[in-house]
C-alpha positions, 0 to 999 in steps of 0.5 A: 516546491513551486515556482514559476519559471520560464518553460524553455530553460536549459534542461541540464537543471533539471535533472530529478525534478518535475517541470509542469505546463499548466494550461487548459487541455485541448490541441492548443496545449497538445501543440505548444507540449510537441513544438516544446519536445521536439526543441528539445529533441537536438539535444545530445545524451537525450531521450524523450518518452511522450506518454499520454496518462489520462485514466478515462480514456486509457485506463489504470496505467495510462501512460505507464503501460506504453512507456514499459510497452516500448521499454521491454524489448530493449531490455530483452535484447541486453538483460533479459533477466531484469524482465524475468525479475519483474515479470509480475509487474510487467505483466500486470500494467500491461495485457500485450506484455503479458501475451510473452510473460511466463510467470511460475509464482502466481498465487491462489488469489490471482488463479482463482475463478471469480466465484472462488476469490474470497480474498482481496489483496490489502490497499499497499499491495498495488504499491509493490507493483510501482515500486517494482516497475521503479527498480526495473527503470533504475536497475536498467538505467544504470545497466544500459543507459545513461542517457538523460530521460525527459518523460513527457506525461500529457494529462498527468491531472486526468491520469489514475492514483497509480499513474501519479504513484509511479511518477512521483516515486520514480523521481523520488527513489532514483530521479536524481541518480538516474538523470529523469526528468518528468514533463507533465501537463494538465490543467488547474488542478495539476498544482494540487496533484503536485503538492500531494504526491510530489512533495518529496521532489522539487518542481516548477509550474510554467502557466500559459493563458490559453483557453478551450477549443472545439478540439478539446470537446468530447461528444458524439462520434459518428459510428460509434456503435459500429466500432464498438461492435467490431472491436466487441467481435475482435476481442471475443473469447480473448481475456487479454484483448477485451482488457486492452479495449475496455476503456475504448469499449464503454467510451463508445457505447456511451458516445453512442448513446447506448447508456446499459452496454457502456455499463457493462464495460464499465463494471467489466473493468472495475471488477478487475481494477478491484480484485487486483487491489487497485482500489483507489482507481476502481472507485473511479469507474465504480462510482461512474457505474453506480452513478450510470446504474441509477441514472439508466438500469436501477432495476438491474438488482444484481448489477446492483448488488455486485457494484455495492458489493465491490464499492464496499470492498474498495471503501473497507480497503482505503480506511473509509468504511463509514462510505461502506455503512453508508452505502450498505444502508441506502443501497444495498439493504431494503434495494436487494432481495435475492437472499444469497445476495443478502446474505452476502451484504450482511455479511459484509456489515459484520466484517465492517462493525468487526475490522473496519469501523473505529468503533467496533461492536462484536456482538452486533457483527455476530448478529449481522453473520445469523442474519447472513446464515437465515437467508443462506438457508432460504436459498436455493443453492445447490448443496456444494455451494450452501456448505461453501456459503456456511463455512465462509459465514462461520469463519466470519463468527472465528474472527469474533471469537478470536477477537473475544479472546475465545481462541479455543472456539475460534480455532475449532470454527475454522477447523469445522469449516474446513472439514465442512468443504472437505466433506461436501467439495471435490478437491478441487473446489474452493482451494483458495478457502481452504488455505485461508482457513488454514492461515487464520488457525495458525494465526489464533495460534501465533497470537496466544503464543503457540508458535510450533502449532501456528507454523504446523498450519502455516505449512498445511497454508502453504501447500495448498497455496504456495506461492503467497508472499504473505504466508512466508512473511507470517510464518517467517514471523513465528520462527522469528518469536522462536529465535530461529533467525536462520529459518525466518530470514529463508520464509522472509527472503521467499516473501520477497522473491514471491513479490514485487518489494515491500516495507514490511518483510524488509523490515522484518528481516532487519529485526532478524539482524539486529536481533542476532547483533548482525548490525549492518545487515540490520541497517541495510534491511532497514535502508531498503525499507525506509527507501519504499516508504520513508515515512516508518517512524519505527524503522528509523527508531531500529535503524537508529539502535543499530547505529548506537550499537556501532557508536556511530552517534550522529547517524544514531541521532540523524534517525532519531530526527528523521522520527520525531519530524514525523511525529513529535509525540514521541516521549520515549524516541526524545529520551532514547535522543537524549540519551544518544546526544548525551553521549555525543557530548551534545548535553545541552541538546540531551537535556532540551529532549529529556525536558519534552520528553518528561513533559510528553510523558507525563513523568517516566522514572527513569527520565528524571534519573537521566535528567538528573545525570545531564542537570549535575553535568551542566553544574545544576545540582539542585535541580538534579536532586530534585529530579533524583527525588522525583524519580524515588518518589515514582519508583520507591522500591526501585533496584538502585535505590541506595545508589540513587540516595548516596548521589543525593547526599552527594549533589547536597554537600555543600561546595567547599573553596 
């Protein structure tokens, strides 16, 4: 909710809410944000966090990452275990921290050399991290502080997808039970940001009319090369302070005019912003870099092709894969000639007309993989790296074929790349490949029902890979197909305690419960789930069973509600409401959703069998015997046939006085 509002009210009123200055940046804005702060800063039971979120000067977690920077010792000093429970999350927002972080449960993916990482994380990965960092704030709060917090974020507008993440789901979980409140100032087009990723959280707008000043004006500074060149020689060799400076780096090169090393700081730090998942950010600084490709180095052909590659990814990854095609088409074919680069692009197309494109064309992705194969064979790799090179591509072509339904052909491709690399690689070598290789035949097991065979792969998966959350969540899933609850909820509790938290584990444990009739602990899971992402319409639907079971009605109907107000085409949610308010005693409201229902559905046989019983309580017996009718028409040989026209004779006798 917006309003205007004056920007120095009492701040007791605030409490789990956003209050935004709006006004045009420059040290006009940055003086009237401090005088404000600091009349705050009087006031008793408060602690104030001045933070500045802006992306292009500070990276990913601007902002973020100073807030934990500050944080963390405080929380060492009371309850170290909270920063060992989230020493993942730590670790990742901040270089510094990570210099203090010990973290036993890295997975192959964050291990892996940049030449052997053949698997991205999925887009909600980077997700699990904010959600993590909230936990660590809220967990700490109710701990050890109970002060009321006035976080003060400068250039929220300016500040990367993450940064605004975390904010708006910080005060959407816990803004209110944890006395935050967030102070985030930027210019015209903070309004929008607040009415797409703070619609959960009611904030006010305070607008000043102050313009632009020379301060606010980026150009040229003197010695910028020189500053660049001494931090260059700082952080050499030291992978943890070049990603501290990256941003600091390709900000001085390109002030001082030197366009090809600020693009090479530049993609430095969108290759990691893309193998960490964090895509929505990377495609900030990649498309910057492709832009600074074209405009300063367009002969660079394999800068080309690596910054079209990731640009690819991160596209694929966001559901925006007609961009990739695009990109692929104008960018990558007839522009790169190096055939293993080719042939990586091709490549890429097979997997964007196989997973990612609306519509999908098999046969086409399988010509794109030949196409791969021929340049690999042109290539001058060395021999480990072409057998790598070909049982990548062919498990490319096991992906077609389980998607053709040709599983035995699928299965046995994977199984020939796999003992391809065990041929021609030292042990050592292409680790990672090997256990996806793994993954995907227990995958085309799980999928035609051979849940014994698919957990015997997930196994061989897991010890070459360990610690990947997702393999446990997978391998939790075939125990669950085989009714072994004990030995699902032990791989889905693993999944968690490998990962920061997520909605799909949470919820897969709630299916364990309530398929084992353990009600609350069902709707506990789900609870968790639903509080990470609340927009679930189908957890809400389980949830909303589980309450039924206990004959807790209006919170079996609340959920319902919960559903439908995300999406109202939902036919059989309205008639399983129905049939909830029906034994609520709320009949008028049953037969109001067994009417839409019907409506939505097209007409459902049992839907007209339970209009008819909520027509003939609200004393409308015509109406239900045509229902009755309707539903023996739909379904003739239906089981209950001679009860269903012993009611119809019933609802047709004649009322006697």
């Amino acid at each position: 909710m917006s309003s205007k509002s004056f920007l120095f009210e009492d701040l007791s009123t605030h409490e789990g809410q956003v209050i935004v200055l709006e006004a045009p940046r420059g040290s006009l804005r940055a003086s009237f944000s401090s005088n404000w702060l600091d009349a705050q800063r009087g006031q008793e039971d408060l602690t104030i966090w001045h933070l500045d979120g802006d992306f292009q000067e500070y990276g990913v977690w601007a902002g973020v990452k100073d807030l934990f920077e500050t944080l963390v010792p405080r929380i060492r000093s009371s309850c170290p275990q909270l920063t060992e429970d989230h020493n993942y999350e730590l670790a990742i927002v901040s270089p510094a921290l990570r210099r203090s972080i010990s973290i036993q449960s890295l997975n192959l993916t964050d291990l892996s050399s940049p030449e052997e990482r053949v698997r991205l994380y999925p887009a909600e990965r980077a997700l699990r991290i904010v959600h993590g960092l909230v936990d660590l704030v809220r967990k700490w709060k109710e701990r050890a502080d109970p002060s009321v917090w006035l976080i003060a974020c400068e250039n929220l507008d300016r500040a990367g997808f993450l940064v605004k993440a975390f904010f708006a789901e910080l005060l959407r979980r816990c803004g209110k039970t944890s006395r935050l409140i967030l102070f985030a100032t930027g210019e015209a087009g903070i309004v929008e940001t607040m009415e797409s990723q703070f619609s959960f959280t009611r904030y006010s707008v305070t607008s000043l009319p102050l313009h632009h000043d020379k301060a606010s004006l980026a150009g040229d500074e003197p010695g910028a090369a020189k500053r660049a060149r001494e931090i260059e020689a700082l952080v050499a060799g030291d992978e943890m302070a070049t990603e501290e400076q990256l941003h600091t780096l390709f900000n001085l090169w390109r002030q001082a005019g030197n366009y090809e090393r600020s693009l090479q700081w530049q993609f430095t730090a969108f290759a990691i912003y893309t193998y960490r998942g964090f895509y929505q950010d990377a495609l900030r600084l990649g498309d910057a870099a492709f832009s600074n490709l074209r405009r300063h180095s367009s002969e660079n052909e394999d800068l080309r092709f690596r910054i079209v590659n990731k640009l690819v990814s991160c596209y694929c990854a966001i559901e925006e894969p007609e961009k990739a095609l695009t990109l692929l088409k104008e960018h990558g074919f007839g522009r790169v000639t190096n055939p293993v680069s080719l042939s990586y692009l091709y490549y890429l197309a097979a997997m964007l007309h196989v997973r990612f494109l609306p519509n999908k064309d098999l046969d086409l992705g399988a010509q794109f993989l030949d196409m791969s194969l021929r340049e690999l064979y042109k290539s001058d790799l060395p021999a480990g790296d072409l057998q790598f090179q070909i049982a990548f591509n062919r498990n490319g072509l096991a992906l077609i074929r389980h998607r053709q339904k040709r599983y035995t052909e699928a299965i046995d491709l994977c199984q020939a790349s796999y003992d391809r690399l065990a041929r021609h690689l030292s042990a050592d070598r292409h680790k990672l490949h090997r256990s996806v290789l793994l993954y995907n035949i227990a995958q085309v097991y799980s999928a035609i029902g051979e849940q014994r065979e698919a957990i015997r792969y997930y196994n061989k998966a897991l010890a070459i890979d360990e610690n990947y959350s997702e393999y446990y969540n997978e391998r939790g899933n075939a125990f669950f197909n085989l009714r072994e609850f004990e030995r699902a909820l032990a791989d889905y509790r693993k999944a968690i305690s490998l990962s920061p938290p997520y909605p799909e584990v949470l919820t897969n444990i709630g299916q364990c419960h309530r398929a084992s009739g353990q009600w609350l602990k069902a709707i506990e899971a789900y609870g968790l789930a639903l509080e990470l992402n609340p927009r679930l319409l189908w957890v809400y639907a389980m949830r909303a069973d589980c309450y039924e079971a206990l004959e807790r009605f209006e919170e079996s109907i609340a959920d319902y509600t919960a559903a439908l107000e995300i999406d109202l085409n939902q036919p059989q949610l309205l008639a399983n409401r129905a049939c909830i308010l029906y034994q609520a005693g709320r009949i008028s409201e049953s037969l109001a959703d067994l009417d839409m229902a019907i409506d939505l559905s097209g007409g459902d046989p049992g839907m007209f069998r339970n209009r008819a019983v909520a027509l003939t309580d609200l004393g409308r017996p015509d109406e239900a015997a045509r229902d009755l009718e309707e539903y023996l028409s739909l379904l003739p040989d239906a089981e209950d046939r001679d009860e269903v026209l012993a009611r119809l004779v019933e609802l047709r006798q004649p009322i006697s006085y």
